[in-house]
N, C-alpha and C positions, 0 to 999 in steps of 0.2 A: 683252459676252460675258465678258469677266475677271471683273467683279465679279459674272456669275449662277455662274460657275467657282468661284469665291471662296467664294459661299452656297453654294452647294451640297455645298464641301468640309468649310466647317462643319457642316453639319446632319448630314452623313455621322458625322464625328468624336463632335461630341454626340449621335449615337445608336448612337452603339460605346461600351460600358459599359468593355470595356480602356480605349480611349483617356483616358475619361473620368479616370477613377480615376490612372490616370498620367500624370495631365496637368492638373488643376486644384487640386486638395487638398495643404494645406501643414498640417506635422506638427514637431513639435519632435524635435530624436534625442536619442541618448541624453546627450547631450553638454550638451543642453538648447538648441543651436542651430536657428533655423530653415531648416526645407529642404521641398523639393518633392516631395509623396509619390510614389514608384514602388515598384512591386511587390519584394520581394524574392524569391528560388526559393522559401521557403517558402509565400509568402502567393500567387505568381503558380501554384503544383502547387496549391496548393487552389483558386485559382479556376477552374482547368482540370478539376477533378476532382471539383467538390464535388457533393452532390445534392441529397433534398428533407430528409430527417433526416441529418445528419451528428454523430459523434464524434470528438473529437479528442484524442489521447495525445499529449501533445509534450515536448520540452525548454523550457528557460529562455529568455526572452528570442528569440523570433523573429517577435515581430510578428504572432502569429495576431491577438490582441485587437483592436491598432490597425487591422487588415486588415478583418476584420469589421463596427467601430463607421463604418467609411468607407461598407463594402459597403452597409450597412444606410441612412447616411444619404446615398448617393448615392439610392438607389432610391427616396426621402425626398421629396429634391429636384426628382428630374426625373419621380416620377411623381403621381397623385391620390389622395387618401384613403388612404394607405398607413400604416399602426401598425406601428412596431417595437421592440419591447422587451428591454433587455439587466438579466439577474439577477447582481447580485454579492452577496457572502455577506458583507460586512461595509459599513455605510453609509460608514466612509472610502471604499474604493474603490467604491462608487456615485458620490460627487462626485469621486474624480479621473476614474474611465472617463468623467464626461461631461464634465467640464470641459475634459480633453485630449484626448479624441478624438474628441469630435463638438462642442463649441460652441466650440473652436479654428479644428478646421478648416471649419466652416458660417464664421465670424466671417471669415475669410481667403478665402473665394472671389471670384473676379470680381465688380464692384463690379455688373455687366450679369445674373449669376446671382442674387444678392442682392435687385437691385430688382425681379426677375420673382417671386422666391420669397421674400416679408418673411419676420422674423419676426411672427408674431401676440400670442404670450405664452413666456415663458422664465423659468425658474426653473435654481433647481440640480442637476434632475433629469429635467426636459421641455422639449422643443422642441415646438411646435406653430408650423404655417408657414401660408401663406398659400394654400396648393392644398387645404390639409386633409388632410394628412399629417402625422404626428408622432412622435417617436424619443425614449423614454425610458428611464430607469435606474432599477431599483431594485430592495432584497433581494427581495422578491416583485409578482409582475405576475398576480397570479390574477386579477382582474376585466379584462374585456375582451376583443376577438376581434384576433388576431396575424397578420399577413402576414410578421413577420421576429422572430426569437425566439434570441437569446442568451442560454445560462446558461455564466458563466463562472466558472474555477476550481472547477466540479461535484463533483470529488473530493474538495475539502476540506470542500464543503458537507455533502456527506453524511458524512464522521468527523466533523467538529467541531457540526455542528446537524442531525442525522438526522432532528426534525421539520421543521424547514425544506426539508431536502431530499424530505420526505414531500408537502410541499405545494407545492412546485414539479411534482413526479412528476404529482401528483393534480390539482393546479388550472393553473401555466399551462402546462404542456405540451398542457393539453387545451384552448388558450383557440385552438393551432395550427393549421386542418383540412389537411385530406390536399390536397397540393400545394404546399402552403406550405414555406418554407425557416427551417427551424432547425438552431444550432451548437452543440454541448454540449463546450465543451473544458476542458482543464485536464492539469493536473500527477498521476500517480498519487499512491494515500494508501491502500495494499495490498488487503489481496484480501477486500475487501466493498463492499458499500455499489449503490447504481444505478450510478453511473458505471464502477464496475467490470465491472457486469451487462451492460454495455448495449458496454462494450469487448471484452468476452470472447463477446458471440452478433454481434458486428459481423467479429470473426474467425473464426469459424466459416464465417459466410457466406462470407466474402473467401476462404478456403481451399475450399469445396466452389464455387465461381465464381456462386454461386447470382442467378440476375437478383431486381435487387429491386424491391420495390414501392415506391408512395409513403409506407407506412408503416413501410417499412423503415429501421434506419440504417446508415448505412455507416458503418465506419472508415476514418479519417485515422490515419498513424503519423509522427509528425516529430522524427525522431534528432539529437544534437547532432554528428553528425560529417559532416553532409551544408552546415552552416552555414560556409561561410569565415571569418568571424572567430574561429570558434574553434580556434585554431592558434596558436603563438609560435616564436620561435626556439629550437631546441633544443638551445643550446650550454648547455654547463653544467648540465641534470637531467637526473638520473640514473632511470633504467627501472632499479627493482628486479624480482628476479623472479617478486613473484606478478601485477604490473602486466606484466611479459612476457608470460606463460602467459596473464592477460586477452586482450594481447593480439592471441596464438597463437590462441585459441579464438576470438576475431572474426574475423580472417582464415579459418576452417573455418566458418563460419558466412558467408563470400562478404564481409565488412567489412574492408576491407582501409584501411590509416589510414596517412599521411604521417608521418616523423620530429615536423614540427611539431604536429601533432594528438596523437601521442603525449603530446607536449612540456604540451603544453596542458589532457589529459586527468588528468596526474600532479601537474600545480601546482595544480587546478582542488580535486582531488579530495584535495590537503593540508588547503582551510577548507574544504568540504565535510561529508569525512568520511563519516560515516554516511546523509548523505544526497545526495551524489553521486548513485549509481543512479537515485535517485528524480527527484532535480533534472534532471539528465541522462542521462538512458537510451540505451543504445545501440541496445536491444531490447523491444520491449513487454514479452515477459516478464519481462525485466531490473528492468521499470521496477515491473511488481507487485507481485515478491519481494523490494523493497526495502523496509525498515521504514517504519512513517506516521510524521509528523510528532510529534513527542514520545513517542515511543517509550523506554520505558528501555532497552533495549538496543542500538540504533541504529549504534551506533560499535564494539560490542561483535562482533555479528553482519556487520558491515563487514570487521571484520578477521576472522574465521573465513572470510568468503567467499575472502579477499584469501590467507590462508597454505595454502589450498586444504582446511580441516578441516571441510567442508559435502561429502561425495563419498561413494565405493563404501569404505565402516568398515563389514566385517560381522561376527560374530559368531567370535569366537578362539576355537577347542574349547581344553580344557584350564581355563581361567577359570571360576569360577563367573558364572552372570549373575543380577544384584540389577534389585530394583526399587526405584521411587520414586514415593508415590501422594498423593491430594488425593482425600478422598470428602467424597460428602454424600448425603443422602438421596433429595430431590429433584431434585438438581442431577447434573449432569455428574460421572461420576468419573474421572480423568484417573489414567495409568498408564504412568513411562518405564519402561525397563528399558536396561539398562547393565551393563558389567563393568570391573575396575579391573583396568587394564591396567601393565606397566614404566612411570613417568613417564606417563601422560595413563589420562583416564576417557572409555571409548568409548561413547555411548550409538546403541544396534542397536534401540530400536524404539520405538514410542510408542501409544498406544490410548486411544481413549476411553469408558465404557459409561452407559448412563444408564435408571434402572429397575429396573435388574437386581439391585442390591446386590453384596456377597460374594460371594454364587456364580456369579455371571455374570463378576466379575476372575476368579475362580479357575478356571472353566471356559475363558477365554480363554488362559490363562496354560498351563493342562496341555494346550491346545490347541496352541499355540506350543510349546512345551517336547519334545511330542511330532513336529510337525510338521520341526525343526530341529535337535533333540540337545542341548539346553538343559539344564544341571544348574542349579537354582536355591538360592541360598542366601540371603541376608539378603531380606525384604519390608520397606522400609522406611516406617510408616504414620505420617501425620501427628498430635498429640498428642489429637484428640478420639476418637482410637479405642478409649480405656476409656470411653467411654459407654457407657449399657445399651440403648442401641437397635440398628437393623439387626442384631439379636440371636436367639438362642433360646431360650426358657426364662431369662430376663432375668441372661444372662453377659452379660458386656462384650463387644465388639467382639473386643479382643484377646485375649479368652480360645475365643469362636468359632472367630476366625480359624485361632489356634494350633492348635486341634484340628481345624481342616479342613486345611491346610498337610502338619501331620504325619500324615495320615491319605490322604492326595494325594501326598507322597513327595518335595513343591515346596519344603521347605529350611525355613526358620524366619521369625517376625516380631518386628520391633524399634518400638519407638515413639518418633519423632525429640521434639526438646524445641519446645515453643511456640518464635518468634522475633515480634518484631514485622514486619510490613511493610517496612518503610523495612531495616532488616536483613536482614533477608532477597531486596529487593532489591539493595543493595548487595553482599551478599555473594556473590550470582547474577555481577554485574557483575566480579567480581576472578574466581571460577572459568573463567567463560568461554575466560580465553584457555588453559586447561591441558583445554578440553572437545573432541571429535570428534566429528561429526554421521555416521550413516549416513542420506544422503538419501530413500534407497528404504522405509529402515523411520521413519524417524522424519518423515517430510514433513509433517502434520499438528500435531506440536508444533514442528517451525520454522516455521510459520505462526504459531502460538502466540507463539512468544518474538520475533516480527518486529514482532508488531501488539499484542503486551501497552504499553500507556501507558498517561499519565495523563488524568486524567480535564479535560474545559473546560468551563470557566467561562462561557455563553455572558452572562452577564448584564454580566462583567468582560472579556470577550473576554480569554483568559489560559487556560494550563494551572492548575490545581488541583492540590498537591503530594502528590497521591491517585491510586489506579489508578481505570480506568473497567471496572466489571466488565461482563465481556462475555464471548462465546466464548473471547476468545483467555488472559483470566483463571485459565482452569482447568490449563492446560498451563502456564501461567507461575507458578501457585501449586505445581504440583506438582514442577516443575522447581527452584523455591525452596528446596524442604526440602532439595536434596541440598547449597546452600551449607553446611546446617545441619550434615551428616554430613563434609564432606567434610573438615577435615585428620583427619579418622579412618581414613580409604580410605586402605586399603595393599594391593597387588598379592598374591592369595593363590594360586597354582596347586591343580588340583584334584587331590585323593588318590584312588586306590581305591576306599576305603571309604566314601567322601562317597557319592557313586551312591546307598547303599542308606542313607544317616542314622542312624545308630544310634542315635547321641548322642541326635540330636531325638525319635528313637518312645520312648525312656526316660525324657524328661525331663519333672517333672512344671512344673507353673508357676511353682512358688516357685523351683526351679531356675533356670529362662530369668529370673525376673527379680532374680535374684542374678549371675547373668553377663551381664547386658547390658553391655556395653563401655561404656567412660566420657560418650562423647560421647551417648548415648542416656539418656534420662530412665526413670527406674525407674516400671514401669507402678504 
């Protein structure tokens, strides 16, 4: 009777899929020691919680990855015919995800699981077993039909190789059918891309409690401050107070953190830096609105978050309010608007038009201006604006402008000097920290200037000392030209007599381009 007690208890065990998983598979930590995998909170909330399509947002380091290459190649092991495929977005980690997380721990099980389940064939990228199951890796899994389907690190797939991630979308996501279990996790890489899409309608869902189907995905959200090892002792660093106020507003937000996770969240986020949020989120929002990876402003935007100059900066009456623009014909025309304030430059709004030309800024602008109490005085337009196009009766741009401006009551226009790129980033980078964001009006070009990078190299795998034009190009190029003006911005209070322009309805063109101010290029 003991030894049918005995079978019995085993076969129970081996067909409890918890037991299994914490209690056979052996895994190197990070230490590079071996040990016996068990669950962590992270990885044991997602096996408790997970569904049939799952997303996952997370912090650094918490073992979703390892958790999953187990999940996958348990079900491998102990069931028939089973295919599972995990995507990574660079062939290095294709042969470390299998080397160390599935033909480690397959190579380390019971010598009794082993000879029931051989290997049949193994390479550096597939197992193929002896029930006819099989668990592989690679940048793309388009051919074939899936029972278990990891795409890992999804966000950076889609910034860094947006075809790549087009043909994962399109081909193996569809290799999936309904009922099947797939993970799509990863690190945020800002606010585009599928992996974005597919995290922002998975919290929708979670917020309206909506039942889902099999083709639905759920969201997973995994913070760094629910992981215990991330905490130290907090003798000796110091909580300055824009890291207070962080983290004041977590606590109103229900996140309430220990001395030592303070401790840990401050030192953490000295090599960090700019990518903190991202790396470690406290918040999925948190984690979106953090700059992508090679971002030129990264560190830049970090610290505006950090001295609180991202909030409620609205509109000083008495100031004149300037713009700052990037047009083009067919493209996007980007439009801040900003006032120069005692000591800092407040930028109150941001817009983008496209199609419309001149008269669509200008109709937006006396739209605002009227809407708000806006007196307008410098337009500041970038150097191709003496062309003879988006024109009438073949004037220059700035000679249009000038007479629609002054004939609208919107104040005057300047034409900033050519700069190269590279200067004009740089120059972006040292303004920053003397800039003020009003969030409400400008939310669109801080998206802008979050996700303006450079551009990758996919053939070198490397950033390119280049931007990648794209959306976020247009707000970042036009936001550019104000490094170009700026030690010329001085604080001017408005007079009286500005309201009605005199000067400017008098002035003929040779005038305006005899008094352009030094820092502006003679049209």
């Amino acid at each position: 009777m003991a030894r049918r007690a005995d079978f019995q208890t085993a076969v129970d065990q081996f067909s409890d899929w918890r037991w299994r998983l914490n209690n056979l598979y052996w895994i190197t930590d990070k230490s590079g020691k071996r040990v016996r995998f068990e669950m962590n909170w992270t990885q044991m909330t997602f096996f408790e919680q997970m569904h049939y399509l799952n997303v996952l947002l997370k912090a650094r380091q918490l073992g979703l990855t390892t958790f999953i290459q187990i999940f996958m190649l348990d079900a491998c092991v102990f069931n028939r015919d089973i295919r599972a495929g995990t995507i990574a977005h660079t062939l290095g980690d294709v042969q470390t995800i299998f080397r160390d997380k599935i033909k480690y721990p397959y190579d380390n099980l019971p010598d009794g699981i082993r000879n029931a389940v051989p290997v049949v064939r193994a390479n550096q990228t597939e197992l193929l077993l002896g029930n006819n199951s099989s668990i592989r890796v690679g940048t793309s899994l388009r051919s074939g039909t899936l029972q278990y389907l990891h795409i890992s690190e999804y966000g950076k797939l889609c910034a860094k190789y947006p075809d790549k991630a087009r043909e994962v979308r399109t081909g193996a996501l569809n290799t999936v059918q309904a009922g099947q279990l797939v993970f799509v996790e990863s690190t945020a890489e800002g606010q585009e891309g599928h992996f974005y899409t597919l995290c922002e309608d998975g919290q929708v869902k979670q917020r309206q409690a909506a039942k889902l189907t099999e083709l639905d995905f759920k969201f997973h959200f995994f913070p760094w401050w629910k992981e215990p090892q991330y905490a130290i002792a907090p003798e000796g660093v110091i909580i300055t107070d824009a890291f207070a106020k962080y983290f004041r507003n977590l606590a109103d937000q229900g996140i309430t953190l220990t001395d030592g996770q303070k401790a840990w969240y401050v030192k953490k986020a000295e090599t960090q830096l700019g990518d903190m949020k991202r790396e470690y989120p406290s918040t999925p929002a948190e984690a979106f609105e953090a700059s992508v990876e090679g971002a030129y402003y990264a560190d830049q935007m970090a610290v505006a978050d950090a001295e609180e100059r991202i909030g409620v900066f609205p509109h000083v009456q008495g100031y004149p309010v300037h713009t700052i623009s990037d047009i083009g014909m067919d493209d996007t025309n980007s439009v801040w608007l900003f006032q120069v304030l005692p000591g800092r430059v407040r930028m109150i709004g941001y817009f983008e038009h496209t199609g419309t030309g001149m008269d669509g800024m200008l109709d937006e602008l006396e739209r605002r201006g009227a809407e708000h109490g806006y007196v307008y005085g410098v337009h500041n337009m970038p150097h191709d604006i003496k062309v003879r196009e988006w024109t009438r009766g073949g004037m220059t741009r700035i000679e249009v402008m000038l007479r629609e401006v002054k004939a609208r009551g919107l104040g005057t226009v300047r034409k900033i000097e050519r700069a190269y790129v590279h200067d004009r980033i740089n120059g972006t980078r040292r303004i920053l920290a003397k800039i003020e964001f009003d969030q409400a009006g400008c939310i669109q070009g801080i998206k802008c200037l979050r996700n303006y990078r450079k551009d990758w190299d996919e053939d070198l795998s490397v950033f390119r000392d280049e931007p990648l034009h794209n959306w976020a190009s247009h707000g970042a190029d036009a936001f550019g030209g104000l490094a170009i003006i700026f030690t010329g911005l001085a604080p001017e209070t408005l007079k009286p007599q500005v309201k009605s322009l005199p000067t400017f309805q008098t002035m003929t063109f040779n005038e305006f381009a005899d008094s352009t101010p030094a820092y502006s290029e003679r049209v």
